[in-house]
PDB file of N, CA, C and O in Angstrom:
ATOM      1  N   UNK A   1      -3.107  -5.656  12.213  1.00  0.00           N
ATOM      2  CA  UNK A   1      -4.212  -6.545  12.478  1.00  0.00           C
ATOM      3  C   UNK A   1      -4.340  -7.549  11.340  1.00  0.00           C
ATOM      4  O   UNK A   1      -3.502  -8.448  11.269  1.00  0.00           O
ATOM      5  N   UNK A   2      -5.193  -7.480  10.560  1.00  0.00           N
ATOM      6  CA  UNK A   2      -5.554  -8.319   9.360  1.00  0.00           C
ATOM      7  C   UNK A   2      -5.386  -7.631   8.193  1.00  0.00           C
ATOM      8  O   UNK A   2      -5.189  -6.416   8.215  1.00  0.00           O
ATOM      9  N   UNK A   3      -5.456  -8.463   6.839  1.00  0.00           N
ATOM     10  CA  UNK A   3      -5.545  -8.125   5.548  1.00  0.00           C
ATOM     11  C   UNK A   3      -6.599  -8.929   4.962  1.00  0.00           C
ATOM     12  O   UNK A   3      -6.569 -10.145   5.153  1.00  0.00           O
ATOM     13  N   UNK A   4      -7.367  -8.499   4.390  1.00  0.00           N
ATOM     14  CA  UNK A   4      -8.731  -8.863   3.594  1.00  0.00           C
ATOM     15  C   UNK A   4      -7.941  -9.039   2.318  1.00  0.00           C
ATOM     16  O   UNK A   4      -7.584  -7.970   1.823  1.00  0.00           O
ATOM     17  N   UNK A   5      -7.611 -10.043   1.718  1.00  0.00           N
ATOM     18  CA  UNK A   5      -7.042 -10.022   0.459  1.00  0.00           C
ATOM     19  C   UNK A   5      -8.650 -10.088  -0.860  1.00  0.00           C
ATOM     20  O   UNK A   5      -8.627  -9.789  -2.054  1.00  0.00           O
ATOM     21  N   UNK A   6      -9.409 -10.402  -0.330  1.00  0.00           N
ATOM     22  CA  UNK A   6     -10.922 -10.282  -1.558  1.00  0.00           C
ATOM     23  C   UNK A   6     -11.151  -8.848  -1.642  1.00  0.00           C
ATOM     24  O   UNK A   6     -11.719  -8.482  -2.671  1.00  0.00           O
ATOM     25  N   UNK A   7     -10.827  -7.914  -0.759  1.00  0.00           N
ATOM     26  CA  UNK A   7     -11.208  -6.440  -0.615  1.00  0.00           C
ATOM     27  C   UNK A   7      -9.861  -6.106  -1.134  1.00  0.00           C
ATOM     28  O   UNK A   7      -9.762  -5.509  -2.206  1.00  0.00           O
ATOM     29  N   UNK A   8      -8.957  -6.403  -0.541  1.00  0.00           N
ATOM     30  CA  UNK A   8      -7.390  -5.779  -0.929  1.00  0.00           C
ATOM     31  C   UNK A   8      -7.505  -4.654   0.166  1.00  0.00           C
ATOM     32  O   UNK A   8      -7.091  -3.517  -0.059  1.00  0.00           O
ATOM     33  N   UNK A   9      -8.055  -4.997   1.300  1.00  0.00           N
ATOM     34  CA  UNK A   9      -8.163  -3.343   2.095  1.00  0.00           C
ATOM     35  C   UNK A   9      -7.165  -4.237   3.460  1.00  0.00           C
ATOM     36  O   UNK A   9      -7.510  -5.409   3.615  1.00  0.00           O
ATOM     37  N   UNK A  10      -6.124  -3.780   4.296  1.00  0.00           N
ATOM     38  CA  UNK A  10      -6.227  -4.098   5.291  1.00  0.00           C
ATOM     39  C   UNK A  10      -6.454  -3.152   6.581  1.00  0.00           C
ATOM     40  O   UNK A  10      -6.261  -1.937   6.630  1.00  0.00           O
ATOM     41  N   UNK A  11      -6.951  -4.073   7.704  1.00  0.00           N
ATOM     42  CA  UNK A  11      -7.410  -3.333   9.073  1.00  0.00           C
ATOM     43  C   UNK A  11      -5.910  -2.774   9.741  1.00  0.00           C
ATOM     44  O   UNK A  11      -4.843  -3.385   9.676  1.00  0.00           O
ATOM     45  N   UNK A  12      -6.138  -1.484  10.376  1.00  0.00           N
ATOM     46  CA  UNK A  12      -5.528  -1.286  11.705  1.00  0.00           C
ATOM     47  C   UNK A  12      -5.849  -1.702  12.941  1.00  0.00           C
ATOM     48  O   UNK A  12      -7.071  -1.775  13.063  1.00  0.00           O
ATOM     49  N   UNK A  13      -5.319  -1.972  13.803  1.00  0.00           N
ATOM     50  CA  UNK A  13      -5.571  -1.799  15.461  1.00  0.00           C
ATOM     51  C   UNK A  13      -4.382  -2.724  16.519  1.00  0.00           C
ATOM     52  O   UNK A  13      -3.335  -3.289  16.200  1.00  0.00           O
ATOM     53  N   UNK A  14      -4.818  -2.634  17.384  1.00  0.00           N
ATOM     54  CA  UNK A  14      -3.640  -2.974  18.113  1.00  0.00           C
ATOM     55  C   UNK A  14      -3.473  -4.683  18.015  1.00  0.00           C
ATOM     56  O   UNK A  14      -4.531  -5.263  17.772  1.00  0.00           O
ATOM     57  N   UNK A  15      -2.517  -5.364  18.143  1.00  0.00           N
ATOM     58  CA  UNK A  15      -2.138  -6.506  18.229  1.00  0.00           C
ATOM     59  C   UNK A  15      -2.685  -7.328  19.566  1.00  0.00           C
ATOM     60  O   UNK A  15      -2.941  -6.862  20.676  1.00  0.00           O
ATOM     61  N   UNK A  16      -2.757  -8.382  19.210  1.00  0.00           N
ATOM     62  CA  UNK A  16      -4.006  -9.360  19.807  1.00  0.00           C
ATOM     63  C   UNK A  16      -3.298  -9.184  21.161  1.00  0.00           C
ATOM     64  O   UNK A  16      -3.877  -8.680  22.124  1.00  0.00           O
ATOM     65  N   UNK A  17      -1.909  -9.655  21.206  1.00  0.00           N
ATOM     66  CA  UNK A  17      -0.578  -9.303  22.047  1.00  0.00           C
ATOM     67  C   UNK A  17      -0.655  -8.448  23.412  1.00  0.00           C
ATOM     68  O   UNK A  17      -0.315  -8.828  24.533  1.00  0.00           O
ATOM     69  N   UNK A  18      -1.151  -7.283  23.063  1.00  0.00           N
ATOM     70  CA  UNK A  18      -1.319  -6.074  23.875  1.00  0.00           C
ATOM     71  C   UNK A  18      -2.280  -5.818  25.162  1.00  0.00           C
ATOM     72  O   UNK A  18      -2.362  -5.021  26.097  1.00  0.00           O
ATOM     73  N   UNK A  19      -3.030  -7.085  24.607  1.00  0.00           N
ATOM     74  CA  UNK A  19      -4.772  -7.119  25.451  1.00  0.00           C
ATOM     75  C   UNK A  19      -4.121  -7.993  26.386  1.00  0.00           C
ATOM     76  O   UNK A  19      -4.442  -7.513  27.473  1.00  0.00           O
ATOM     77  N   UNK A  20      -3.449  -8.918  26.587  1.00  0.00           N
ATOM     78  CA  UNK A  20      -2.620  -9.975  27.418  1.00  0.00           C
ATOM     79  C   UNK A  20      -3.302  -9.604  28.621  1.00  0.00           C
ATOM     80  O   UNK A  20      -3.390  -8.378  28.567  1.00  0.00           O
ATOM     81  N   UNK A  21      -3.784  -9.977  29.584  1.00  0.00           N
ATOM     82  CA  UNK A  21      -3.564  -9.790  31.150  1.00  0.00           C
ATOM     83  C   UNK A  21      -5.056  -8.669  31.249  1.00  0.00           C
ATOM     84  O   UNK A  21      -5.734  -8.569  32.272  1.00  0.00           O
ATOM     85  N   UNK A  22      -5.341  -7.885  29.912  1.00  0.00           N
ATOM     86  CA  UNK A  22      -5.947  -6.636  30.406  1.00  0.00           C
ATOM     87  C   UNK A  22      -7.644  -6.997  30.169  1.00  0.00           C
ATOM     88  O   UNK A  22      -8.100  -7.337  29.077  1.00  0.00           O
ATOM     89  N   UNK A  23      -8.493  -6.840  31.478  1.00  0.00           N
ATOM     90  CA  UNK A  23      -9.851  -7.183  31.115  1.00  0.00           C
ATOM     91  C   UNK A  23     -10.804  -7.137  30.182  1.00  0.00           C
ATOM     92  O   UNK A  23     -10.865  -5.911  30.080  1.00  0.00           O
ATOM     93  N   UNK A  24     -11.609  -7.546  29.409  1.00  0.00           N
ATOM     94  CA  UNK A  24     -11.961  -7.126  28.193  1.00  0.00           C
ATOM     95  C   UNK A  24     -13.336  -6.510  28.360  1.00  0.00           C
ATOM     96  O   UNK A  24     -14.091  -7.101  27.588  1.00  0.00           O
ATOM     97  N   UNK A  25     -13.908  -5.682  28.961  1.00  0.00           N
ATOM     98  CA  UNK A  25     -14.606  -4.560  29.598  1.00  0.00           C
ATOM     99  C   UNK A  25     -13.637  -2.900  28.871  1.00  0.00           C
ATOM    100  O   UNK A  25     -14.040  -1.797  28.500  1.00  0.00           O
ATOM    101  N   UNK A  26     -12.330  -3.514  28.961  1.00  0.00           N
ATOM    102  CA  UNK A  26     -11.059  -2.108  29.277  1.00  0.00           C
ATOM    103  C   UNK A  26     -11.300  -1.815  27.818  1.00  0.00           C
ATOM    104  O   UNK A  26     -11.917  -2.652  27.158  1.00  0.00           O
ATOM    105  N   UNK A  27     -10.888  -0.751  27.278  1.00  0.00           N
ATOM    106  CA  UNK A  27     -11.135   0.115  25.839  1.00  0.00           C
ATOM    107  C   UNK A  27      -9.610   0.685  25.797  1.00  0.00           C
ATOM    108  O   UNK A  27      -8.923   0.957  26.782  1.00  0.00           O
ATOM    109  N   UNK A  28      -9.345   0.769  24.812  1.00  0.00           N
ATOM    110  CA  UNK A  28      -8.306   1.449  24.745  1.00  0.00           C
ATOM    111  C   UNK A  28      -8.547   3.077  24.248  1.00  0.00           C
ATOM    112  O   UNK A  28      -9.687   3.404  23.918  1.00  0.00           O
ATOM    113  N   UNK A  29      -7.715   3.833  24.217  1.00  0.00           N
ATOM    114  CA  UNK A  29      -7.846   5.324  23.480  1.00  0.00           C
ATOM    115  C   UNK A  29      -7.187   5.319  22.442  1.00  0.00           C
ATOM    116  O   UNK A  29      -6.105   4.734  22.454  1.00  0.00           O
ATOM    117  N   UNK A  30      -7.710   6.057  21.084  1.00  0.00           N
ATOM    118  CA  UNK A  30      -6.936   6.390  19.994  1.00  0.00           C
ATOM    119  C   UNK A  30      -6.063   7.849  20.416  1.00  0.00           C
ATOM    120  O   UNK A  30      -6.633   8.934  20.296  1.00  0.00           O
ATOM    121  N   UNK A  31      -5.003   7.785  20.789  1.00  0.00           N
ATOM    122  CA  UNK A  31      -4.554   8.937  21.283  1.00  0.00           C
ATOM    123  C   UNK A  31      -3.788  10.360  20.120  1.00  0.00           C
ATOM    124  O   UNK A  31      -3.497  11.532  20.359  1.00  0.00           O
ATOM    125  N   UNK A  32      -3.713   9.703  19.151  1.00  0.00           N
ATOM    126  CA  UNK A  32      -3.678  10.431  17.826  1.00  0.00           C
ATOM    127  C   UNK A  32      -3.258   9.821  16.652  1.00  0.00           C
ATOM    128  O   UNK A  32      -2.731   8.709  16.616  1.00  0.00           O
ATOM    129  N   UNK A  33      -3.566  10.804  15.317  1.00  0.00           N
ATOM    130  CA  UNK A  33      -3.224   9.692  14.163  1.00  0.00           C
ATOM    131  C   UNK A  33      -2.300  10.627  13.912  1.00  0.00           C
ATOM    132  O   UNK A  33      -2.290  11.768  14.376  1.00  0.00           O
ATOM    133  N   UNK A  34      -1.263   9.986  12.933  1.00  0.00           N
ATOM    134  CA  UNK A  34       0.184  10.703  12.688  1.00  0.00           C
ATOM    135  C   UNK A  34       0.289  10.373  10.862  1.00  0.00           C
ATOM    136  O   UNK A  34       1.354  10.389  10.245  1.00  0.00           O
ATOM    137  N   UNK A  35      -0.948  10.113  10.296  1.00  0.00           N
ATOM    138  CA  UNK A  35      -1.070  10.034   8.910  1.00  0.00           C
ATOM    139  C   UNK A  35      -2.584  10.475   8.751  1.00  0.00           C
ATOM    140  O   UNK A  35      -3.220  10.554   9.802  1.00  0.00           O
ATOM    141  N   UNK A  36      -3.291  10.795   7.476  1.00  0.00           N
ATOM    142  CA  UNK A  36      -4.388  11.433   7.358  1.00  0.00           C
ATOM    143  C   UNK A  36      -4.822  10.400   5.934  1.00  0.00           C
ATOM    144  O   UNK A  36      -4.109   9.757   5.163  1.00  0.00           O
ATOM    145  N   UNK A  37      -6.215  10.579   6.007  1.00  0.00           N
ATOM    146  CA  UNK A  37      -6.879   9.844   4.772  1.00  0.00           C
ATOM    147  C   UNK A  37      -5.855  10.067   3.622  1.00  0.00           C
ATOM    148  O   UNK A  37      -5.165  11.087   3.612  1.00  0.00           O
ATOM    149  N   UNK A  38      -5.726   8.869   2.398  1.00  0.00           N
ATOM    150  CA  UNK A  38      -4.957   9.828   1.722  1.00  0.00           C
ATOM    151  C   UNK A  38      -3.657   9.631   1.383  1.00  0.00           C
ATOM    152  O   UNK A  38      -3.272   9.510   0.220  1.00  0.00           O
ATOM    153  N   UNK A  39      -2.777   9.581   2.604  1.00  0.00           N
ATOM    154  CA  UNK A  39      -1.345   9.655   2.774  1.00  0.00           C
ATOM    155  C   UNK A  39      -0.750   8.017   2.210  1.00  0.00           C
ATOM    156  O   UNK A  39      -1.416   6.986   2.106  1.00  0.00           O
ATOM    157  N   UNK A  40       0.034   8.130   2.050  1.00  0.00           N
ATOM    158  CA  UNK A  40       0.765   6.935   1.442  1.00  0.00           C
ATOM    159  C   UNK A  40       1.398   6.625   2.757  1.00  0.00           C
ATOM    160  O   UNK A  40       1.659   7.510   3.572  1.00  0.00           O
ATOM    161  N   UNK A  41       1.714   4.995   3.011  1.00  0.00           N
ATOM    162  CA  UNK A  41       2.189   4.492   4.037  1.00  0.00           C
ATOM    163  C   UNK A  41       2.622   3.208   3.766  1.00  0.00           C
ATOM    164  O   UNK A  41       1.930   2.467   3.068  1.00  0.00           O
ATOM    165  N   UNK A  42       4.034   2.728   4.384  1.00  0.00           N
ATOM    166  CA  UNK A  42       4.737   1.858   4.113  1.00  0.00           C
ATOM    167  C   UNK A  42       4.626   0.357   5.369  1.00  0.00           C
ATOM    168  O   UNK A  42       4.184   0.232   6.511  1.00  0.00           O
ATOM    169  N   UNK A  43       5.154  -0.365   4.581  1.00  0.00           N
ATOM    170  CA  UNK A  43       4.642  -1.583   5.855  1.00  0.00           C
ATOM    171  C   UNK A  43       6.012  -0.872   7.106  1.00  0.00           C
ATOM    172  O   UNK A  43       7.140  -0.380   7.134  1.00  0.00           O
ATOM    173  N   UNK A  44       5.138  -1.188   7.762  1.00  0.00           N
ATOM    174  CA  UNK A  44       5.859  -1.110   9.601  1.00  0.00           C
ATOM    175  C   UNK A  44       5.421   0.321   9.896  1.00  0.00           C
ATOM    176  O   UNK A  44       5.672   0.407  11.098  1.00  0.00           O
ATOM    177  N   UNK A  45       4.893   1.550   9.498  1.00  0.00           N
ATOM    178  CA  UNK A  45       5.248   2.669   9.647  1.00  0.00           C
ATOM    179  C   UNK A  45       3.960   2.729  10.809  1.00  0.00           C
ATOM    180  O   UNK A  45       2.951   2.025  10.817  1.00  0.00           O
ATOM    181  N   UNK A  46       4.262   3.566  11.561  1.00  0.00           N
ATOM    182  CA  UNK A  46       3.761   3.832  12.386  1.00  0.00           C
ATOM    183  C   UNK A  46       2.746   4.970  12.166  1.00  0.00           C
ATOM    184  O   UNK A  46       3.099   6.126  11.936  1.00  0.00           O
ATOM    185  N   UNK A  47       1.365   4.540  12.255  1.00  0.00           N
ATOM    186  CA  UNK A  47       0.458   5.594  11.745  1.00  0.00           C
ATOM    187  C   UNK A  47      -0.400   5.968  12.691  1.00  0.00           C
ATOM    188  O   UNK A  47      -1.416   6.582  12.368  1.00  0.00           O
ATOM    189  N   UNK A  48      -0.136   5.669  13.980  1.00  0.00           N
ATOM    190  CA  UNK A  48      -1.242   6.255  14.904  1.00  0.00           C
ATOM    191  C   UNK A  48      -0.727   5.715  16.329  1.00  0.00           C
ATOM    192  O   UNK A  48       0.181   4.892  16.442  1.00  0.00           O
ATOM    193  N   UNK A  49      -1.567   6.401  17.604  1.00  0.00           N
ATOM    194  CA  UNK A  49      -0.713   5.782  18.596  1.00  0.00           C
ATOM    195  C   UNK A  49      -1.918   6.144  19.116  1.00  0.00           C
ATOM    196  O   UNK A  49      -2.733   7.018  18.822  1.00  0.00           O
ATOM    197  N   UNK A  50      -1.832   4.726  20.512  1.00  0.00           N
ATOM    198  CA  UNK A  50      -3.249   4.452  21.115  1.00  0.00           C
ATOM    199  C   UNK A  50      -2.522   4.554  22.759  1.00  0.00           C
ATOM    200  O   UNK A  50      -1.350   4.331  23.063  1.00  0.00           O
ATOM    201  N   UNK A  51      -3.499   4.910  23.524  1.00  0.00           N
ATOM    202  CA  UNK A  51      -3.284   4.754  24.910  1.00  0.00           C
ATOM    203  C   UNK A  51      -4.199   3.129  25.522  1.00  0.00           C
ATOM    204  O   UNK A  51      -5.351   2.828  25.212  1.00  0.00           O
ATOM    205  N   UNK A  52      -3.280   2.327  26.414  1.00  0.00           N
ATOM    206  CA  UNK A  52      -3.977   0.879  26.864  1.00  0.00           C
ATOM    207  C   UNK A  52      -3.453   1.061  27.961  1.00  0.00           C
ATOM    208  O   UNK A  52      -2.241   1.269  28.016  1.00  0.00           O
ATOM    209  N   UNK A  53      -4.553   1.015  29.575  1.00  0.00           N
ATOM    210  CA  UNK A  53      -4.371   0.780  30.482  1.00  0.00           C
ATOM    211  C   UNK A  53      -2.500   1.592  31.104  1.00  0.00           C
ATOM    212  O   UNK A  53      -1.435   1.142  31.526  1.00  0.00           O
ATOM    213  N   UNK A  54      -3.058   2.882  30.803  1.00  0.00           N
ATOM    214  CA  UNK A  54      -1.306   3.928  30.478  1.00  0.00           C
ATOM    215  C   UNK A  54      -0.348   3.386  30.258  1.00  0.00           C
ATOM    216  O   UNK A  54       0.707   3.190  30.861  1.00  0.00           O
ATOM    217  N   UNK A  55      -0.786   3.110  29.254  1.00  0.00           N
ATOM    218  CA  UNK A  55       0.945   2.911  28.178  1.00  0.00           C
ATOM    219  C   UNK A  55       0.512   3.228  26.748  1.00  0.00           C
ATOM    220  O   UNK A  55      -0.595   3.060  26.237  1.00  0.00           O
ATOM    221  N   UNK A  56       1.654   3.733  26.207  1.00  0.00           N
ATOM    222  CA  UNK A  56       1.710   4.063  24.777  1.00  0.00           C
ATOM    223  C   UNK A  56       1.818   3.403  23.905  1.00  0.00           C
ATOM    224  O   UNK A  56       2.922   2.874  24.029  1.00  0.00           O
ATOM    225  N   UNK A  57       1.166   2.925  22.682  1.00  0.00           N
ATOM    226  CA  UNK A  57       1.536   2.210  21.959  1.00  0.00           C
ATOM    227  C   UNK A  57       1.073   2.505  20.559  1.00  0.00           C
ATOM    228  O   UNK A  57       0.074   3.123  20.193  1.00  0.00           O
ATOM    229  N   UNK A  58       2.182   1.829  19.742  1.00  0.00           N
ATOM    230  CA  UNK A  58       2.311   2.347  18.547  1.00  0.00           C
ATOM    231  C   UNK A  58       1.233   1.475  17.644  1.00  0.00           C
ATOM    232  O   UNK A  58       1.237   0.284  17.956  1.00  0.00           O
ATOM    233  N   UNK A  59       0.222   1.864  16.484  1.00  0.00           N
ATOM    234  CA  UNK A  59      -0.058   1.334  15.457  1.00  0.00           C
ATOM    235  C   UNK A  59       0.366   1.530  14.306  1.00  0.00           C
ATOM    236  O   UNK A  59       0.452   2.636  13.773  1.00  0.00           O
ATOM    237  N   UNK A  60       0.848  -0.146  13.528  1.00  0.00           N
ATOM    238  CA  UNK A  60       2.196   0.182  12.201  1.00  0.00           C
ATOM    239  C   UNK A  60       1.121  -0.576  11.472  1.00  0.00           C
ATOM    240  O   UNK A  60       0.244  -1.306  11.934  1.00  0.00           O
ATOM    241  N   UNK A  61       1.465  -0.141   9.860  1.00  0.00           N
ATOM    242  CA  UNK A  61       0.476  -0.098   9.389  1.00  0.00           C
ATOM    243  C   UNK A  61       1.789  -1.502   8.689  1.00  0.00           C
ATOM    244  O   UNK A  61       3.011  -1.539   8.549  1.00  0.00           O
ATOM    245  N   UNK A  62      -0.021  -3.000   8.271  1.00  0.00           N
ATOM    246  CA  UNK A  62       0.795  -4.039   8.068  1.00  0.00           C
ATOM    247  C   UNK A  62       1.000  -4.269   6.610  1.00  0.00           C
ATOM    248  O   UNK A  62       1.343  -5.359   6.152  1.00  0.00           O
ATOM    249  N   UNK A  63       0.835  -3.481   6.086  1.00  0.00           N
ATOM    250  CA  UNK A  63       0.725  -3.490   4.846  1.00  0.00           C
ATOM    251  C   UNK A  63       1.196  -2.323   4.217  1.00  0.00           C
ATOM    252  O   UNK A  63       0.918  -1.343   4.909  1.00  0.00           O
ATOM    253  N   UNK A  64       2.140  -1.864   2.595  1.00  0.00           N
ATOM    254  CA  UNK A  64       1.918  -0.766   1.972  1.00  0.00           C
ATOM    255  C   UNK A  64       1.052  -0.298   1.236  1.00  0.00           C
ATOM    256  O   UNK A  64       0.751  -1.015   0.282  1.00  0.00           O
ATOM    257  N   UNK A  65       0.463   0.785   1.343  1.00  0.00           N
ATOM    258  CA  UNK A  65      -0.545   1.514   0.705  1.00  0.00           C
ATOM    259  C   UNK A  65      -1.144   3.079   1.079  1.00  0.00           C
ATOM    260  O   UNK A  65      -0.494   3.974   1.619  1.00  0.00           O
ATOM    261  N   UNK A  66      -2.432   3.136   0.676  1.00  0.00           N
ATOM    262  CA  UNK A  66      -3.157   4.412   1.416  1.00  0.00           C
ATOM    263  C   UNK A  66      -3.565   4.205   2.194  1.00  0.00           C
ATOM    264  O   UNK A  66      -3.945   3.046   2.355  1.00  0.00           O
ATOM    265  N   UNK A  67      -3.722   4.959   2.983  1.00  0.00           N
ATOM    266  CA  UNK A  67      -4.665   4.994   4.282  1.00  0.00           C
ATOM    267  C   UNK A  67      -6.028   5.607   3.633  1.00  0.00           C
ATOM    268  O   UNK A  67      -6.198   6.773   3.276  1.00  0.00           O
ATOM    269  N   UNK A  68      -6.998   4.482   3.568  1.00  0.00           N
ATOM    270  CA  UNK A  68      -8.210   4.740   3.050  1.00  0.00           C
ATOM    271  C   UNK A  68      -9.604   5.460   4.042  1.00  0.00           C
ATOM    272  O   UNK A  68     -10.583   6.091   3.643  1.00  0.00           O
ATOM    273  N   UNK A  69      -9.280   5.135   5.184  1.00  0.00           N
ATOM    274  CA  UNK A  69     -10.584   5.262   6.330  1.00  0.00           C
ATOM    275  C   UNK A  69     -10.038   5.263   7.924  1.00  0.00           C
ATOM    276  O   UNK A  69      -9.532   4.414   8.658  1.00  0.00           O
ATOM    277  N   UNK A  70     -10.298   6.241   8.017  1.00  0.00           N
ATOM    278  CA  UNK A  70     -10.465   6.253   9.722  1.00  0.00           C
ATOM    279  C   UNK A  70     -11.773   5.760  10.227  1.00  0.00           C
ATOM    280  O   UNK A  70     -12.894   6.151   9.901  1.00  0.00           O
ATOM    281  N   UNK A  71     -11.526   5.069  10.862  1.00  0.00           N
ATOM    282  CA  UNK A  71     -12.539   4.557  11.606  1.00  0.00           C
ATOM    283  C   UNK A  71     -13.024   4.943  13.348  1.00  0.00           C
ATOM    284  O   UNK A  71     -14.181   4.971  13.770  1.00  0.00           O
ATOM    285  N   UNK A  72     -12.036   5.152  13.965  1.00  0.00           N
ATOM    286  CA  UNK A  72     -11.501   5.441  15.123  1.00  0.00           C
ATOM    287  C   UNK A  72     -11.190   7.353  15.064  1.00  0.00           C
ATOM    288  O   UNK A  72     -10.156   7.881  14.653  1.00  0.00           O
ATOM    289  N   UNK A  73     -11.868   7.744  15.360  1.00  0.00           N
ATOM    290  CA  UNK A  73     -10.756   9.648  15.854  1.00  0.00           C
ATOM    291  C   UNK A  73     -10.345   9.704  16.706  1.00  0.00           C
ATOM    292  O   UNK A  73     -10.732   9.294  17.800  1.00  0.00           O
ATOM    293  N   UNK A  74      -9.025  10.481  16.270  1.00  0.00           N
ATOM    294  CA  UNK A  74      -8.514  10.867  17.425  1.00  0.00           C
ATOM    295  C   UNK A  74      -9.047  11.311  18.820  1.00  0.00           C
ATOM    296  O   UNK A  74      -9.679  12.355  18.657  1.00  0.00           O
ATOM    297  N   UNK A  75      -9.040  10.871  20.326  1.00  0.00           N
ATOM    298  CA  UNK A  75      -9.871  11.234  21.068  1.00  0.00           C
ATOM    299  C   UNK A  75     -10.492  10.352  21.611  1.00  0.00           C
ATOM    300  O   UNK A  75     -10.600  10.446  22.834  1.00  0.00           O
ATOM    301  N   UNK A  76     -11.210   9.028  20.832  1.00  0.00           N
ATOM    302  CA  UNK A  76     -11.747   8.184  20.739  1.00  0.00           C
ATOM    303  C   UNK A  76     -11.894   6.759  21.158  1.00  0.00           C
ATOM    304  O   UNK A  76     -11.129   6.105  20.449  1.00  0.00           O
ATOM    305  N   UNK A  77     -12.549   5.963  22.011  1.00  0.00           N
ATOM    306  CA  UNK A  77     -11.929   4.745  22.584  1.00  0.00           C
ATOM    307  C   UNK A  77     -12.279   3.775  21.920  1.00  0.00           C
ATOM    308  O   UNK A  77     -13.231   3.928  21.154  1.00  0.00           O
ATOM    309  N   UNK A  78     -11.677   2.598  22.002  1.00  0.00           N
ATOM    310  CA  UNK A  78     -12.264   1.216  20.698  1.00  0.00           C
ATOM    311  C   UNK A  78     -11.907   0.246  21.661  1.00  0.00           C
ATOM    312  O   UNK A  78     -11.285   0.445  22.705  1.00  0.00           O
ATOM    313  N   UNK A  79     -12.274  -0.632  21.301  1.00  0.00           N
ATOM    314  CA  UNK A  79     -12.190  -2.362  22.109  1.00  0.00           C
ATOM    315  C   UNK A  79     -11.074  -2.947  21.223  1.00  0.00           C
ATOM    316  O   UNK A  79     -10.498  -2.459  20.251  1.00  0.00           O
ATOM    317  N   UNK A  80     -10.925  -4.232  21.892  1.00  0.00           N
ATOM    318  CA  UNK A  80     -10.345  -5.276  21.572  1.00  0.00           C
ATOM    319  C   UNK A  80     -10.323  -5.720  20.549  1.00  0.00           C
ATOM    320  O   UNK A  80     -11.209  -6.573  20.493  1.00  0.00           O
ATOM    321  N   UNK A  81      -9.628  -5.617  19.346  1.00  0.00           N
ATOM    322  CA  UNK A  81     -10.121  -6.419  18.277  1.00  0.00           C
ATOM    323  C   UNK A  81     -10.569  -5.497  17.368  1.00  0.00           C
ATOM    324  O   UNK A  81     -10.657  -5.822  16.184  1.00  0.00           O
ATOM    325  N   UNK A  82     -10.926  -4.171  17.813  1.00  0.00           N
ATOM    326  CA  UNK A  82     -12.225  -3.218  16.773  1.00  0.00           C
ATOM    327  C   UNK A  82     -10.883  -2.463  16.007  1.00  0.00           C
ATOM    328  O   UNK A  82      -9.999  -1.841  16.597  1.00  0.00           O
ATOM    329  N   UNK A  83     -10.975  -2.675  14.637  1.00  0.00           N
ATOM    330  CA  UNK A  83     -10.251  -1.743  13.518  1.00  0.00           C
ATOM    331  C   UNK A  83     -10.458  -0.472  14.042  1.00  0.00           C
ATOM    332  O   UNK A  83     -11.316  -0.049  14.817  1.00  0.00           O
ATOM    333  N   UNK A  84      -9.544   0.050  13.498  1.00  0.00           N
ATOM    334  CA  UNK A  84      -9.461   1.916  13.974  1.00  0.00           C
ATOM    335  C   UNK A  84      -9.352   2.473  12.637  1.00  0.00           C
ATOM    336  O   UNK A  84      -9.565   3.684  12.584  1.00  0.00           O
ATOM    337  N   UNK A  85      -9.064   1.869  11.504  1.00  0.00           N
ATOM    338  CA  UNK A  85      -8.564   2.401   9.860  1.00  0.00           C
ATOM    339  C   UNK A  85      -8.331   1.379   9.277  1.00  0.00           C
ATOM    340  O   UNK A  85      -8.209   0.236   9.718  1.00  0.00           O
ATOM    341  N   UNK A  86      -8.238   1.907   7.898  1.00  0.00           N
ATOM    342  CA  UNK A  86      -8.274   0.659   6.946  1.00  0.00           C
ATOM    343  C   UNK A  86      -6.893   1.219   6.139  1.00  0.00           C
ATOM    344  O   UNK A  86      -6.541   2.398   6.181  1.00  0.00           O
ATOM    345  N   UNK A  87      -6.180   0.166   5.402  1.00  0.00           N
ATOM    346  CA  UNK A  87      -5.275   1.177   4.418  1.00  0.00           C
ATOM    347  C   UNK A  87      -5.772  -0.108   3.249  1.00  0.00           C
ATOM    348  O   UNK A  87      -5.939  -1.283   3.578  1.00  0.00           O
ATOM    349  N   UNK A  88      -5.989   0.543   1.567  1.00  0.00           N
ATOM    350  CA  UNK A  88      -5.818  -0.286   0.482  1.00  0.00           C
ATOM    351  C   UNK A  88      -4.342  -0.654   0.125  1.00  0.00           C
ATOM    352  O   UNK A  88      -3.351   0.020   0.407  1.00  0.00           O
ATOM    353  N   UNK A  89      -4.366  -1.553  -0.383  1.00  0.00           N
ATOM    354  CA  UNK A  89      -3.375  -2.320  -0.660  1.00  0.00           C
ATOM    355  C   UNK A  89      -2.674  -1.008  -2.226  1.00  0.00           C
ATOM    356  O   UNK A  89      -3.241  -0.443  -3.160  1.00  0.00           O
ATOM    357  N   UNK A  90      -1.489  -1.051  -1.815  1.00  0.00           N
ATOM    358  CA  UNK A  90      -1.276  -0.674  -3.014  1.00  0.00           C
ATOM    359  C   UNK A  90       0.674  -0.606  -3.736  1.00  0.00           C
ATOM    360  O   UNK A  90       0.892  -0.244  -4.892  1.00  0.00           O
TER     361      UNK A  90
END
């Protein structure tokens, strides 16, 4: 998603890309996270995977660092646009 460079924190969530075609009423599911507060994570890595209108899709984290905050649990549905985690820059 984005990087806050004044915070040094950047957002997770799905790519603007993904919503294409799909009504914006629709939510997606956080269908699980595959890193935990904490964990060290590299740019591209794939740290969580969301369900959109059944299909699977991957969230890569755009930046290297920690994964500072879940925002989103597993289980959980989020909109368009809405961060699911944060990772600090590091």
């Amino acid at each position: 998603m984005t990087v806050n460079t004044n915070s040094g924190m950047a957002e997770l969530g799905l790519p603007p890309e993904v919503w294409t075609g799909v009504d914006d009423e629709v939510q997606a599911l956080l269908d699980r996270w595959l890193v935990a507060p904490g964990d060290a994570v590299a740019v591209g890595q794939v740290v969580a995977r969301a369900v959109l209108v059944k299909s699977s899709l991957d969230i890569v984290a755009p930046v290297a660092g920690v994964l500072e905050r879940v925002l989103v649990p597993a289980g959980a549905s989020f909109a368009r646009g809405q961060a699911v985690g944060q990772i600090a820059r590091g």
